[in-house]
N, CA and C of each residue as an Amber inpcrd file, in Angstrom:
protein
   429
  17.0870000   7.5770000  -0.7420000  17.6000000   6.4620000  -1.5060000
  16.5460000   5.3600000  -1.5530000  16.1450000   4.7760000  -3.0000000
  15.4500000   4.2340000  -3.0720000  16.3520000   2.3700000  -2.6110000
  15.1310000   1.4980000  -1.5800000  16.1290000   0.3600000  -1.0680000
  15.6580000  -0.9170000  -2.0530000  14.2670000  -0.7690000  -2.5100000
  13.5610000  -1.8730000  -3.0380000  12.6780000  -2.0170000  -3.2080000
  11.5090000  -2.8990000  -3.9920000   9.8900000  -2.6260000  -3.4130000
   9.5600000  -3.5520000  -2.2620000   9.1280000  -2.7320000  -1.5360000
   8.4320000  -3.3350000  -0.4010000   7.4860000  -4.4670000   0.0170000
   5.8500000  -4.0570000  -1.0200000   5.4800000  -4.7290000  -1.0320000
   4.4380000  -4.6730000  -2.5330000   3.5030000  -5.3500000  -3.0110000
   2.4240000  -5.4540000  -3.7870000   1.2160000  -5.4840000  -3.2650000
   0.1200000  -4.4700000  -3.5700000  -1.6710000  -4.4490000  -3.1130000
  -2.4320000  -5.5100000  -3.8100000  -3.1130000  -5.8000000  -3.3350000
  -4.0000000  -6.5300000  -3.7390000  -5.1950000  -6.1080000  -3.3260000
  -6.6230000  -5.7810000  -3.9040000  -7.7940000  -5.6260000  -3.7060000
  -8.4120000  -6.7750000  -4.1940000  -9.1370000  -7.2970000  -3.0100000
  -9.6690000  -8.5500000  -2.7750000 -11.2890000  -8.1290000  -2.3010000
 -12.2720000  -9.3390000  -2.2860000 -13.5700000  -9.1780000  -2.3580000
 -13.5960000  -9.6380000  -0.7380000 -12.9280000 -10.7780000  -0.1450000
 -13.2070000 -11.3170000   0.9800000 -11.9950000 -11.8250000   1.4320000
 -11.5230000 -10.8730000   2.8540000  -9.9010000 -10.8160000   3.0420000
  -9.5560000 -12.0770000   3.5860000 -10.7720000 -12.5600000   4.3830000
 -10.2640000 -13.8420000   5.0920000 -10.0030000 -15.4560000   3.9630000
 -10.9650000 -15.2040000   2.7410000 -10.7590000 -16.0240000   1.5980000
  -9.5220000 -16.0830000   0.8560000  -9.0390000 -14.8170000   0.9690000
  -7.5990000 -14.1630000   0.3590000  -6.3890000 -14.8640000   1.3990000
  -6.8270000 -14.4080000   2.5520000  -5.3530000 -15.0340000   3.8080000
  -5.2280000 -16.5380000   3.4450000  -6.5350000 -16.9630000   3.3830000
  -6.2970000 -18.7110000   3.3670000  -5.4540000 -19.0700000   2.0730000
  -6.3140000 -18.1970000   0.9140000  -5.5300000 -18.7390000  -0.4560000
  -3.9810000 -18.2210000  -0.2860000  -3.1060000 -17.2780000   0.3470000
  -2.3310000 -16.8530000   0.0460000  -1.4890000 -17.8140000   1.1450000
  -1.5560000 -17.9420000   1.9500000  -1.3360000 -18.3620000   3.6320000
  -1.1720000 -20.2920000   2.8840000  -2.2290000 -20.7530000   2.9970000
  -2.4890000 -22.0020000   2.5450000  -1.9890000 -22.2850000   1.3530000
  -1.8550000 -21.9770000   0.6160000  -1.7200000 -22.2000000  -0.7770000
  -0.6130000 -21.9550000  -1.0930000  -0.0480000 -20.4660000  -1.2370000
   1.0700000 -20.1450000  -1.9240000   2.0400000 -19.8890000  -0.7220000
   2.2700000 -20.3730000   0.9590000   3.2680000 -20.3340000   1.5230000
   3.0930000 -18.9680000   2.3180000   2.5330000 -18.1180000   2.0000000
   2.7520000 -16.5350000   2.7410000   2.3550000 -16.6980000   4.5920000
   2.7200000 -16.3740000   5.0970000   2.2140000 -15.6690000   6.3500000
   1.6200000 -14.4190000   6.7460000   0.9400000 -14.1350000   7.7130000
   0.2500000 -13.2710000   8.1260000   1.3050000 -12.3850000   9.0430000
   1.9260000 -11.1980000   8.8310000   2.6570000 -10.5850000   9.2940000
   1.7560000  -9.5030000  10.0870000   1.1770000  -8.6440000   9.9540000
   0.0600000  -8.2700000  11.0660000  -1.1160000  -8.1350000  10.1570000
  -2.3230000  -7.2630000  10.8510000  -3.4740000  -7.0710000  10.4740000
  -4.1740000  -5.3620000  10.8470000  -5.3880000  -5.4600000  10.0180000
  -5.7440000  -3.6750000  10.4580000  -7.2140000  -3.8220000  10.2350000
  -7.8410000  -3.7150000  11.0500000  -9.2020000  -3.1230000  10.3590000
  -9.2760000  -1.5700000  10.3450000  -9.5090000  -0.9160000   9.3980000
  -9.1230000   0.6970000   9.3080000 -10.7080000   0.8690000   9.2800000
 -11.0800000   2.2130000   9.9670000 -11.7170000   2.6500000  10.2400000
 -12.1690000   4.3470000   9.4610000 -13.5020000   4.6640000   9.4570000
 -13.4660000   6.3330000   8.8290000 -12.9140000   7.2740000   9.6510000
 -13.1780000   7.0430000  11.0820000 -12.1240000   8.1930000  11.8990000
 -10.4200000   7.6740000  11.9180000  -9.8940000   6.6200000  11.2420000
  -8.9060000   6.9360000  11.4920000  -8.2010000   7.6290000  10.3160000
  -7.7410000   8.9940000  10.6290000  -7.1990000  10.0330000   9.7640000
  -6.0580000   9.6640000   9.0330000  -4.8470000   9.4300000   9.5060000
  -3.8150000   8.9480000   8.9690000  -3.8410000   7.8320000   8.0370000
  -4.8250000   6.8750000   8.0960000  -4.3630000   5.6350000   7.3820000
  -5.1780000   6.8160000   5.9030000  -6.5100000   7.4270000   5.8420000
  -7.2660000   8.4590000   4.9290000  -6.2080000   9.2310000   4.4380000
  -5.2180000  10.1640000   4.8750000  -4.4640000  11.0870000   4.6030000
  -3.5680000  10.1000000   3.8600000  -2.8110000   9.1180000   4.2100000
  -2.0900000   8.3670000   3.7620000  -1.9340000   8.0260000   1.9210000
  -3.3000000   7.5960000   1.9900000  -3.6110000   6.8440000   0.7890000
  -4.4020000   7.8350000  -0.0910000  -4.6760000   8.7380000  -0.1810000
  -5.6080000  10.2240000  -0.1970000  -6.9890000   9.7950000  -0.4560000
  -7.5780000   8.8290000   0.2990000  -9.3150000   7.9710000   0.9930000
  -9.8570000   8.9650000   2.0590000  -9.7200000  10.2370000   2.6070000
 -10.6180000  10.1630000   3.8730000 -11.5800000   9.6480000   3.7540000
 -12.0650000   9.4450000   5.0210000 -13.0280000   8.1420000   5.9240000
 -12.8120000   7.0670000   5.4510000 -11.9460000   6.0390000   5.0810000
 -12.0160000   5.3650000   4.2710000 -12.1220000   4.3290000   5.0460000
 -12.8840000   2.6660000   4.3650000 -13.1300000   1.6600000   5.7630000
 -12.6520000   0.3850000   4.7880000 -11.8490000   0.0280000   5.6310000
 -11.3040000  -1.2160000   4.6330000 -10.5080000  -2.5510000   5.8630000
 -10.6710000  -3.6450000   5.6970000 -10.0140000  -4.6900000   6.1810000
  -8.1520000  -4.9040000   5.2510000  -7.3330000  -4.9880000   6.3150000
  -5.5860000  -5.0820000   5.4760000  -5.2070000  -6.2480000   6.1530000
  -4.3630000  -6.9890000   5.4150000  -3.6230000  -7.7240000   6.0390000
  -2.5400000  -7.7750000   5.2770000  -0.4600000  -7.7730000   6.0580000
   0.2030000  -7.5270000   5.4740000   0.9660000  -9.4620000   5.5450000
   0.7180000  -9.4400000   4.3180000   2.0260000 -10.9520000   4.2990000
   3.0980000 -11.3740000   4.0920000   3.6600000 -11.9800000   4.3080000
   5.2310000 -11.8330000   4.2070000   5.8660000 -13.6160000   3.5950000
   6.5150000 -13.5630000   2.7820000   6.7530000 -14.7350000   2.1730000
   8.7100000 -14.9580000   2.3780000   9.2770000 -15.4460000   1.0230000
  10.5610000 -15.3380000   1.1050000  10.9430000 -14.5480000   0.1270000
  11.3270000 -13.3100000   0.8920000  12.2570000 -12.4320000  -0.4210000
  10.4750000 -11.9250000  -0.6760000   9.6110000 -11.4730000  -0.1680000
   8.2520000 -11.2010000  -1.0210000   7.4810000 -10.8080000  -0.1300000
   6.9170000  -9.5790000  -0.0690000   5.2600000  -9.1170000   0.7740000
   3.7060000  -8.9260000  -0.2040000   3.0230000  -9.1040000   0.4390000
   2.1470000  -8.9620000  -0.1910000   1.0820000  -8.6390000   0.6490000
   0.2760000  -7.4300000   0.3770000  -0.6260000  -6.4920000   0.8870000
  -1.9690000  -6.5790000   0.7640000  -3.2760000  -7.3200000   1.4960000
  -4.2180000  -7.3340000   1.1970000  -5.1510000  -6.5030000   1.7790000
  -5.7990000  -5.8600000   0.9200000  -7.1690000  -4.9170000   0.8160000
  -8.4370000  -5.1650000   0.7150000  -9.6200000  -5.2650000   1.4570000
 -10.8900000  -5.3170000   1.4290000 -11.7620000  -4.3990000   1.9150000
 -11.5420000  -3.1350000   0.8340000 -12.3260000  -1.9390000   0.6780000
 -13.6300000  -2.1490000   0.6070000 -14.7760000  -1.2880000   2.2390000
 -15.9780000  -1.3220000   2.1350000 -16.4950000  -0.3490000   1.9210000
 -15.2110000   1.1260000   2.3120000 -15.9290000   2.6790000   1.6690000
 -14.5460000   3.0300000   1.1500000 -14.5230000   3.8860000  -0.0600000
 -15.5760000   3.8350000  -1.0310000 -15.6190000   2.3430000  -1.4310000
 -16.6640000   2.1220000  -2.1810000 -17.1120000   0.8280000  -2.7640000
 -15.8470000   0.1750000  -3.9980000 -15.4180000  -0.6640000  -3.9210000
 -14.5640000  -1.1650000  -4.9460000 -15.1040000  -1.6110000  -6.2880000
 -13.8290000  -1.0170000  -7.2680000 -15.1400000  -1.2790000  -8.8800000
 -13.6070000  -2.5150000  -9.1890000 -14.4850000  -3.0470000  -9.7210000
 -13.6780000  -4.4600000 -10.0750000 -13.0510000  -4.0690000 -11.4670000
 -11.4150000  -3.8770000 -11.1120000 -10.4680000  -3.4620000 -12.6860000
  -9.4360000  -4.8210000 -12.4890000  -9.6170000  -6.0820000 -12.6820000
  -9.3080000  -7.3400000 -12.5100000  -8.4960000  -7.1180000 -13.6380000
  -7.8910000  -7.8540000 -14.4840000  -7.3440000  -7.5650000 -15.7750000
  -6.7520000  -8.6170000 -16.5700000  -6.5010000  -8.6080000 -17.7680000
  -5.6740000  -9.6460000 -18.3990000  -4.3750000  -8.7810000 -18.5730000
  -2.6640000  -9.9730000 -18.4680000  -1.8210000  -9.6180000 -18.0770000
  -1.3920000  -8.7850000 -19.0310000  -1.4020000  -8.0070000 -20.6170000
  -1.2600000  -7.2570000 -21.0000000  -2.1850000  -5.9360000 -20.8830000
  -2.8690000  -5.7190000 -19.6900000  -3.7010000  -4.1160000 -19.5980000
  -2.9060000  -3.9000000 -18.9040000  -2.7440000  -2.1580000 -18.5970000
  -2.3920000  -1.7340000 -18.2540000  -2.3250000  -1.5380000 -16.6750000
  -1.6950000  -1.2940000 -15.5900000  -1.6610000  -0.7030000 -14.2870000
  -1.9070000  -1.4460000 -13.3500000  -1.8400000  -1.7720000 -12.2200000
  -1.9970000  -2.4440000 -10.7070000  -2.3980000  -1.3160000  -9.5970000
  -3.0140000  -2.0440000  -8.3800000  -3.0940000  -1.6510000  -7.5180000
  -2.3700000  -0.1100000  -6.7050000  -1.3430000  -0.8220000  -6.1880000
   0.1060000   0.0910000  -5.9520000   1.1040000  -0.9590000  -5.9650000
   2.1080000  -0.3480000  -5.8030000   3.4280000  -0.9460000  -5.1690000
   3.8490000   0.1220000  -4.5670000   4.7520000  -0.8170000  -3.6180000
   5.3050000   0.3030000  -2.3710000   6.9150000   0.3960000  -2.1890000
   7.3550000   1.2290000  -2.7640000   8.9760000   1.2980000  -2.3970000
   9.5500000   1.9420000  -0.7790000  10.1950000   0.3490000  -0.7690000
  10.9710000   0.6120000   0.8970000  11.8530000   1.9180000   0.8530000
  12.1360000   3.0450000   1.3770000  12.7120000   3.8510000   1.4750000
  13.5730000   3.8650000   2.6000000  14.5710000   5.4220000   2.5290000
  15.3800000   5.6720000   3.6630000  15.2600000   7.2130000   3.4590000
  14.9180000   7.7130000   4.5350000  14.2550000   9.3650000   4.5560000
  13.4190000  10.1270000   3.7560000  12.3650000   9.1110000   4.1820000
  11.1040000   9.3320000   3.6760000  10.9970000  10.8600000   2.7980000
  10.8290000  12.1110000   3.6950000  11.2650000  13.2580000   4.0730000
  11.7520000  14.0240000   2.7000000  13.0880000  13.5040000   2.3010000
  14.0660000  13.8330000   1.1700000  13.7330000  13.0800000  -0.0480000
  13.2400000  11.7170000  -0.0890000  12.5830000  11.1030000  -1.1980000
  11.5930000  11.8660000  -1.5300000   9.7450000  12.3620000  -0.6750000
   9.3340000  12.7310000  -0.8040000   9.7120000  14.5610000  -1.9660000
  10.6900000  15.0250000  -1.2810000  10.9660000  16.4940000  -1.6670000
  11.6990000  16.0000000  -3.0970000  12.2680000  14.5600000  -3.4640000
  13.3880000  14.7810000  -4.7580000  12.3760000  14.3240000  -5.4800000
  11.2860000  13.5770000  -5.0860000  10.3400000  13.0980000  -5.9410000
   9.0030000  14.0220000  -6.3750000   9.3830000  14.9060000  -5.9170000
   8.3810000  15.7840000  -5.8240000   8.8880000  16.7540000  -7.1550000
  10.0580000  17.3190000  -6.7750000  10.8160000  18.0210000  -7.8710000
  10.6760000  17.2030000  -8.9980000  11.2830000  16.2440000  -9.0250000
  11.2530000  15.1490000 -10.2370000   9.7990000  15.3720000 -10.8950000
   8.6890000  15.6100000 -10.5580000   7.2420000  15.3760000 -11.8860000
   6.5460000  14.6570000 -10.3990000   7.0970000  13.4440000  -9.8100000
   5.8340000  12.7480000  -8.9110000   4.7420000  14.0120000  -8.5530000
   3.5770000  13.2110000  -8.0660000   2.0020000  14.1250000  -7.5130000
   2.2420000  12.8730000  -6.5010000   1.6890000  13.5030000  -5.3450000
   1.1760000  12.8110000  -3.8520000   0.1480000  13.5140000  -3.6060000
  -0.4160000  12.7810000  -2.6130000  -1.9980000  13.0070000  -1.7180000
  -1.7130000  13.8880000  -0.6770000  -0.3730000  13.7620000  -0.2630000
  -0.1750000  14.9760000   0.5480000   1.2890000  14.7780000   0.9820000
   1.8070000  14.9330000   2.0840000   3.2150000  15.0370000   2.7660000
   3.0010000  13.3180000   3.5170000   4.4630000  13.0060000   3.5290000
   4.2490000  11.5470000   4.4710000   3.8340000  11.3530000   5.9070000
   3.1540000  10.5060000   6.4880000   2.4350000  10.3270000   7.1160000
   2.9890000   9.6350000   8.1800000   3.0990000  10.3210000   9.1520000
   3.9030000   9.2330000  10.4180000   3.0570000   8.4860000  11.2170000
   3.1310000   6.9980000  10.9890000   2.5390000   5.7620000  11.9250000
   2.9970000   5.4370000  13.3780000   4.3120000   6.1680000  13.4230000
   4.8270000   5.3230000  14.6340000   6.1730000   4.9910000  14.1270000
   5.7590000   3.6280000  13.7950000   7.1700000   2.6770000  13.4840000
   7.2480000   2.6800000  12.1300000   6.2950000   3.3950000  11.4040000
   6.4640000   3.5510000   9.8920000   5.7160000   5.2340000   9.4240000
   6.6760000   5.4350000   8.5250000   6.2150000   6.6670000   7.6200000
   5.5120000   6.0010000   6.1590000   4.0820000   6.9310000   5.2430000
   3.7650000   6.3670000   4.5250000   3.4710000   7.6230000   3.7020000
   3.5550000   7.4840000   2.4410000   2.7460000   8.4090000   1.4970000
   2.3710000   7.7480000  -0.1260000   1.2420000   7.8990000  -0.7470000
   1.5900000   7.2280000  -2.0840000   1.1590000   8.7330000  -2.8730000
   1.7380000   8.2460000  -3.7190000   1.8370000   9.2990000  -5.4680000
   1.8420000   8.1400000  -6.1850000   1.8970000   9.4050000  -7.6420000
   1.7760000   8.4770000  -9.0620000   2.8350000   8.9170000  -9.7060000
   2.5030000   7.8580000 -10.7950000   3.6140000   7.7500000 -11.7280000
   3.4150000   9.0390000 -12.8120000   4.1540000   8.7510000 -14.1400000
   3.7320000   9.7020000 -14.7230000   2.3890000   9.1160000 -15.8110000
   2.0670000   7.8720000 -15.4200000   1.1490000   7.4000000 -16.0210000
  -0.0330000   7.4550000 -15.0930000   0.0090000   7.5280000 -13.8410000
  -0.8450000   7.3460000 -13.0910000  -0.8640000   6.5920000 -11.9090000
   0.0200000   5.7290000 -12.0170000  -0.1820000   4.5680000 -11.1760000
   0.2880000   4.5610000  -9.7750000  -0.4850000   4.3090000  -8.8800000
   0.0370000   4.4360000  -7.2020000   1.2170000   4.1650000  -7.2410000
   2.2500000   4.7610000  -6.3310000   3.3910000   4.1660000  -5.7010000
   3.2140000   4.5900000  -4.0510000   3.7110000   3.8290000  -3.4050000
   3.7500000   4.3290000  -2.0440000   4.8980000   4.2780000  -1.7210000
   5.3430000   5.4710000  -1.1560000   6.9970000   5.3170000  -0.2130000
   6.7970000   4.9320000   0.9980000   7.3370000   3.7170000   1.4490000
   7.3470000   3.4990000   2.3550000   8.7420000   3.1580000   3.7020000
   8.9110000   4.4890000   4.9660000   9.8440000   4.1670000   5.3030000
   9.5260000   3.5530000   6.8200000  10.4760000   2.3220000   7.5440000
  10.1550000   1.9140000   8.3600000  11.3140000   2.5590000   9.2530000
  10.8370000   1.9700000  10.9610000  11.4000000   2.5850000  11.8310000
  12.8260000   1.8820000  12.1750000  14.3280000   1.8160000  12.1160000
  15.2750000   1.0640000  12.7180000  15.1610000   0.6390000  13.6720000
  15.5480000  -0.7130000  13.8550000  15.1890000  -1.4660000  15.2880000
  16.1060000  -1.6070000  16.0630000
């Protein structure tokens, strides 16, 4: 069952320039942080990047998250846009059994990078649309 979207990506040039503008500016907080690494497999499998090396930080507003990215491998090509082009980053829909979304979405037409990915306290996988465009399912752990 799909619950909501989760959150919105953002690919940014300089993450700590991004926290301030988002943090400072528009109200968000810093809900945690990641520096991802090429050996770490899961966050690669996840997003279908192996080795992939990137700075994240996840923010959290009211009623609103927002996901920042500062990809150093592979190299980021700047698709910035005016608000009628086409496509974004990703978005990430909050889920509930990851598992069974994955398998109905699968039947349905979705493509994924692979099977969902267990973090711990979160499951992750992204696919596309039928246009292309990332989605990530994302299910978290009950507390």
């Amino acid at each position: 069952m799909i619950k909501g979207i989760h959150h919105v990506a953002i690919g940014v040039p300089d993450i700590e320039a991004a926290i301030a503008f988002y943090c400072d500016t528009l109200g968000f907080s810093v809900d945690w942080r990641s520096d991802v690494t090429a050996d770490n497999d899961k966050a690669g499998a996840a997003v279908g990047l192996p080795g992939l090396e990137a700075k994240m930080a996840m923010l959290k507003g009211s009623g609103a998250r927002i996901e920042l990215w500062q990809y150093t491998d592979p190299h980021p090509r700047d698709r910035r846009s005016d608000p009628a082009d086409l496509g974004y980053p990703h978005m990430a829909l909050a889920v509930e059994d990851i598992d069974a979304e994955y398998d109905r979405l699968t039947t349905a037409g979705m493509t994924f990078v692979g099977p969902p990915v267990d973090f711990g306290t979160q499951k992750a996988i992204y696919g596309r649309d039928p246009f292309g465009n990332l989605i990530e399912l994302l299910e978290e752990a009950s507390v």
